[in-house]
C-alpha positions, 0 to 999 in steps of 0.5 A: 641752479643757475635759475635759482640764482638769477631768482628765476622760477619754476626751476624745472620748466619743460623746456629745461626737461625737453632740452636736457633729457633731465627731470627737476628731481634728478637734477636737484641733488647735483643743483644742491651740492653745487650751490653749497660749493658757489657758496663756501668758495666764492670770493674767499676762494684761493682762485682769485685769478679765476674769481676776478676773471669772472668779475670782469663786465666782458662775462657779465660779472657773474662772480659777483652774484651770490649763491641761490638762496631758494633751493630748498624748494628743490625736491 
């Protein structure tokens, strides 16, 4: 999911594989669900103090990116 939001591909590298003991396959459902969260809660959420925390440059700004967009490319 995060491969997919900074727009970095393959998503399911061997490395990842090697790393995580987790197939692309196996991890697309939950990389799916999360992407539909990011998506439906970012910055509208009600957890602004969580979303202007992650706003911050000390944790690289990743609020601000959006959602992946290419997961359906995902099995």
């Amino acid at each position: 999911m995060a491969q997919c939001t900074l727009g970095m591909s393959p998503f399911g590298t061997s490395t990842l594989k090697h790393y995580t003991g987790y197939t692309e396959e196996q991890l697309s459902v939950c990389a799916k669900i999360t992407v539909n969260l990011h998506a439906a809660a970012a910055p509208g959420s009600k957890l602004r103090a969580v979303f202007k925390k992650f706003c911050s440059l000390d944790l690289c700004a990743v609020a601000l990116l959006s959602p992946g967009k290419n997961l359906s490319t995902l099995s």
